[in-house]
C-alpha positions in Angstrom: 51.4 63.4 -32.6 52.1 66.1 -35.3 50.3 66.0 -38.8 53.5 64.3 -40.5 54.2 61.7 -37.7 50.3 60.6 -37.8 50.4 60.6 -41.5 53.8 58.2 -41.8 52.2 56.2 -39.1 49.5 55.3 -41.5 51.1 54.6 -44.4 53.6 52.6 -42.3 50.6 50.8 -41.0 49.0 50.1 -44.0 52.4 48.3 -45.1 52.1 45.9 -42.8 49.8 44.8 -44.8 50.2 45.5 -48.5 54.3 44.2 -48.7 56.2 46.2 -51.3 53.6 48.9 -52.5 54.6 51.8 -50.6 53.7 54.1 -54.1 50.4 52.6 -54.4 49.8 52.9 -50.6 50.4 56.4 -50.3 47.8 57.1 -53.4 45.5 55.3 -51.6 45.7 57.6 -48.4 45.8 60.3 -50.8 43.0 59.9 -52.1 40.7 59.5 -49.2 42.9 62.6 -48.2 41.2 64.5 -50.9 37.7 63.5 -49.8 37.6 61.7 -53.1 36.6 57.4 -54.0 39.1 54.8 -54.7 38.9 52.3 -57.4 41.2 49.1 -57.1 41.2 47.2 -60.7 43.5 44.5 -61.0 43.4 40.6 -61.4 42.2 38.5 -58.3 43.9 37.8 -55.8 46.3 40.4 -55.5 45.0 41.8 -52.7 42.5 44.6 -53.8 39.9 43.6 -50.8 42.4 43.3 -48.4 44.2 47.0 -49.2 40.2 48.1 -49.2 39.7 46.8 -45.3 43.0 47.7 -44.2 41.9 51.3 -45.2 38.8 51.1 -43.3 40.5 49.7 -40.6 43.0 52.5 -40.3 41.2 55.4 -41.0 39.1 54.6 -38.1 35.5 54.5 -39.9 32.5 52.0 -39.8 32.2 50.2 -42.8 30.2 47.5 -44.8 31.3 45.1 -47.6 28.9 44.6 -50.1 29.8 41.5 -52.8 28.9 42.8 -56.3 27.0 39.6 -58.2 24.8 40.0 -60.9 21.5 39.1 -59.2 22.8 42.2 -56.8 20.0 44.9 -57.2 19.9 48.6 -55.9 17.6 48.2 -53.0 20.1 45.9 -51.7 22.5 48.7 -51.7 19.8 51.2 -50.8 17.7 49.7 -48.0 14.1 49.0 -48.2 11.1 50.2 -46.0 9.2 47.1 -44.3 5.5 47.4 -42.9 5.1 47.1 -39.2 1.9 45.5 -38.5 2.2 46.9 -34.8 2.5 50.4 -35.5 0.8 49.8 -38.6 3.5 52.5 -40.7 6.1 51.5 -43.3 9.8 51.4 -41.5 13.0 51.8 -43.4 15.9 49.8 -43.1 19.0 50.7 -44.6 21.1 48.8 -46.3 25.2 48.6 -46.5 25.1 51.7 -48.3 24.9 53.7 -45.0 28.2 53.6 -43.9 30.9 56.0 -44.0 32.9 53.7 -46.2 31.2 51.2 -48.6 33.6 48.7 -49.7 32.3 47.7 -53.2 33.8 44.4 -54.3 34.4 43.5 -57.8 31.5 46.5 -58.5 32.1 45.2 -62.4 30.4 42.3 -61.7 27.1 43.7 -61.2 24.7 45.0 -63.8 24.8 48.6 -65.4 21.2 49.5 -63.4 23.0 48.8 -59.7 25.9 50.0 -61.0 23.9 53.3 -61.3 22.8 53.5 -58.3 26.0 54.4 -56.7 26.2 57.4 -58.4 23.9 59.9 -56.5 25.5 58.3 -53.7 29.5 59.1 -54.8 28.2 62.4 -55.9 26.0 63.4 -53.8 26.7 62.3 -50.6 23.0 61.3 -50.2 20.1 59.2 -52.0 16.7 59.0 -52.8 14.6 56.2 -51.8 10.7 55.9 -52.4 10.7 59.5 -53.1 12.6 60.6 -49.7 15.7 62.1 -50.1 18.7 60.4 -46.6 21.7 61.8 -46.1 24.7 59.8 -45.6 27.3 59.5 -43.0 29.8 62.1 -43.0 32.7 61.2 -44.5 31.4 59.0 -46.6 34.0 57.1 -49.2 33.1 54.5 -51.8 36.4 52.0 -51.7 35.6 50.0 -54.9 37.2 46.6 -56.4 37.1 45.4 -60.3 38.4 42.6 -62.4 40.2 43.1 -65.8 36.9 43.6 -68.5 38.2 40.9 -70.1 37.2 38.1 -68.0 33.9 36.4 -67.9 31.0 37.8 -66.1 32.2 41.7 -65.8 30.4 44.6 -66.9 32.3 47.9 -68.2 31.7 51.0 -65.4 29.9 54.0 -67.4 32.2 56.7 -68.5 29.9 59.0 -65.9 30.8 56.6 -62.9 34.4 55.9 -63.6 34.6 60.0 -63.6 32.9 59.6 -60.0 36.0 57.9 -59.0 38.6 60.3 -57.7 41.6 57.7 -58.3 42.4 54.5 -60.0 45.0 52.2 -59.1 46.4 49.0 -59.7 48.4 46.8 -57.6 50.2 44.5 -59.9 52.2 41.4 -58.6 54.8 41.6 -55.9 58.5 41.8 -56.7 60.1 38.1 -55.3 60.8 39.1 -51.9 57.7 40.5 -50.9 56.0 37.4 -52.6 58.2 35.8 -49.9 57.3 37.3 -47.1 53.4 37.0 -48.5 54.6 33.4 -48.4 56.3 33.1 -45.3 53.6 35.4 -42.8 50.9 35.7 -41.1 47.5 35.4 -42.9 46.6 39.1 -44.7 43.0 38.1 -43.0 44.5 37.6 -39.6 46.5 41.1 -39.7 43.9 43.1 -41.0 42.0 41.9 -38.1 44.4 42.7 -35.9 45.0 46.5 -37.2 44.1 49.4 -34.4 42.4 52.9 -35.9 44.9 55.5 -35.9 42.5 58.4 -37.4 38.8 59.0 -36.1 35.9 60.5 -38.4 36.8 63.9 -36.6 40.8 63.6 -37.5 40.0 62.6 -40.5 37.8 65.7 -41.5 40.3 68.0 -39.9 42.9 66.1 -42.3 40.9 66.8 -45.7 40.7 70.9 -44.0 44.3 71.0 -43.9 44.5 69.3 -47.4 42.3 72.4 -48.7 44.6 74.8 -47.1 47.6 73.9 -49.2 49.3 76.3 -51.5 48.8 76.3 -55.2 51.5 79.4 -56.8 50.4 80.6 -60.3 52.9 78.6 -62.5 51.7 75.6 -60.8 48.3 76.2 -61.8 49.4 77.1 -65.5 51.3 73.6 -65.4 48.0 72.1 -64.5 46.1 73.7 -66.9 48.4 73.3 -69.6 48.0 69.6 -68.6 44.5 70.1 -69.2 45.0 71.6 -72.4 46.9 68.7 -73.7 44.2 66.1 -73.0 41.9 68.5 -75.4 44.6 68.7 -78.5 43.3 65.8 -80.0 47.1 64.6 -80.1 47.0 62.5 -77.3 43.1 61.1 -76.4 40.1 61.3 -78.2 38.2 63.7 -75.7 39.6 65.8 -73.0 39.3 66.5 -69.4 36.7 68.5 -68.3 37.0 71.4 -65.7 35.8 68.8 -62.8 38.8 66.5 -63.6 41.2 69.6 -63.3 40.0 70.7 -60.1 40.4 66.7 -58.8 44.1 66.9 -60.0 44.1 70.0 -57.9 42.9 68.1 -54.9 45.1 65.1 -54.9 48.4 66.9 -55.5 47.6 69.1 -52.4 47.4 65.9 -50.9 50.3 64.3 -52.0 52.1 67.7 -50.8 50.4 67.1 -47.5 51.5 63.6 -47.4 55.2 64.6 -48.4 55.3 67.0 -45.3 54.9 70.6 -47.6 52.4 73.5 -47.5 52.0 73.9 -51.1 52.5 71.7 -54.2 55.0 70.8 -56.1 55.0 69.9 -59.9 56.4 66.5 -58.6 53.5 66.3 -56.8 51.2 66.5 -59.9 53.7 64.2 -61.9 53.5 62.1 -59.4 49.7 61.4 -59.1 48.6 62.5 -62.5 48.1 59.2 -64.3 46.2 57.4 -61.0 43.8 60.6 -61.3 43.3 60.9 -65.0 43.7 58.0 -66.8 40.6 56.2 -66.1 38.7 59.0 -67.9 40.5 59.5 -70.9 40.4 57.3 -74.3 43.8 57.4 -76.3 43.4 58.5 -79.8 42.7 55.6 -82.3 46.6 54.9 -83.3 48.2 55.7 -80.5 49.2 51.7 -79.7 49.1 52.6 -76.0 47.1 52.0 -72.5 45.9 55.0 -71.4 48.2 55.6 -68.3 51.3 55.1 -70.8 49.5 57.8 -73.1 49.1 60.0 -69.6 53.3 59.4 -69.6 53.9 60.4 -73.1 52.0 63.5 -72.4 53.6 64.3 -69.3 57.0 64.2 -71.1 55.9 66.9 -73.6 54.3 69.2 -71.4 57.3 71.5 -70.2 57.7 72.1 -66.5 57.0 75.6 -65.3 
């Protein structure tokens, strides 16, 4: 099966699944594309958790679900090291961290210090525990879930974390038909269940190579730096992007070319993905009246095309 073929075949896949989101399904492929981590905010019971396992389940990779409580505390995410009275030495265990994808549900719901402790981890790839430095698996994603900050219990990410994140998406509420079929089918828990792996670590790594290899022309890159430049006017959000940021816009429009079948990228292909990748670090300035992904629009709008 060609690149393109397996590629459809997952986003098909993850359909199954997920009725009537085919945009948000193909960022979410995109982003694990990218080597980046997904955040899923939206109310409950949209399906967040079961888009997060249907992933998991498709790309092929071992995974653990940690529940996000306030109680939660890192060494539950981290792993501990217990004394063995027979070989009288301290052993470690690790905990659900170590996997190649963490699935991190309703991560708001835990307090700031745990929260914190994901972040060598996203950035990294690896963590330090009593004073030992462990690598993580390879590839290693965090798929995390949040509620809306306004409902009781939830903590606000840190800006520094939310930056970790490589794309935010929302789901929203089916249009009437696929509510129908939601109605009408099989149990999401029941098909999740039942979804084969179409991608293996391996596959999956030689994916995120090819990703790399796209082609970025010059006026594309001055589109996405005049982009950048926009954030930092002071016209449209309070502080900028920073030179990280630019390089992940980079990375998921390569993907999003990828994903579209192409060898390079596209300004489409930045329109396209620009507000998932960049919204969730930006603050609209003090009157704007906006969200911040309808500020991302507005800016999009009056940034020429090259």
């Amino acid at each position: 099966m060609n690149t393109q073929k397996k590629l459809i075949a997952l986003v098909d896949q993850l359909n199954t699944v997920i009725v009537g989101k085919l945009a948000q399904t193909q960022d979410c492929v995109a982003c694990l594309l990218a080597g980046g981590h997904l955040l899923i905010e939206d109310v409950p019971g949209v399906g967040k958790t079961t888009l997060a396992h249907a992933l998991a389940r498709t790309f092929g990779l071992q995974f653990s679900r940690v529940q996000f409580t306030s109680d939660l505390m890192p060494s539950d995410l981290l792993g501990v090291s217990i004394f063995n009275r027979q070989t009288d030495q301290f052993v470690f265990h690790a905990g659900p961290l170590f996997a190649q994808v963490l699935l991190a549900d309703e991560i708001n719901r835990a307090s700031p210090k745990t929260q914190s402790a994901l972040l060598e981890a996203m950035e990294e790839q690896q963590v330090s525990v009593e004073g030992q430095t462990r690598a993580l698996p390879e590839p290693f994603f965090v798929i995390a879930t949040q509620n809306p900050h306004d409902q009781q219990g939830t903590y606000a990410l840190p800006e520094s974390q939310l930056d970790r994140f490589l794309m935010r998406i929302s789901l929203g509420y089916p249009d009437r038909a696929s509510e129908r079929a939601l109605l009408t089918g099989r149990d999401r828990r029941d098909l999740v269940a039942a979804l084969p792996a179409l991608l293996n670590a391996a596959e999956l790594l030689d994916l995120q190579h090819q990703v790399q290899a796209v082609h970025a022309a010059e006026p594309l890159l001055d589109y996405v730096q005049d982009l950048l430049a926009a954030t930092r006017s002071g016209r449209w959000f309070m502080r900028g992007l920073s030179p990280r940021a630019g390089i992940a816009v980079l990375r998921v429009a390569k993907a999003h070319a990828l994903l579209a079948g192409r060898a390079y990228v596209a300004p489409d292909d930045v329109r396209a993905i620009l507000a998932q990748t960049i919204a969730h670090r930006l603050a609209p300035v003090a009157d704007a009246g906006r969200a911040a992904t309808e500020q991302v629009q507005a800016m999009l709008d009056a940034v020429a095309l090259p």
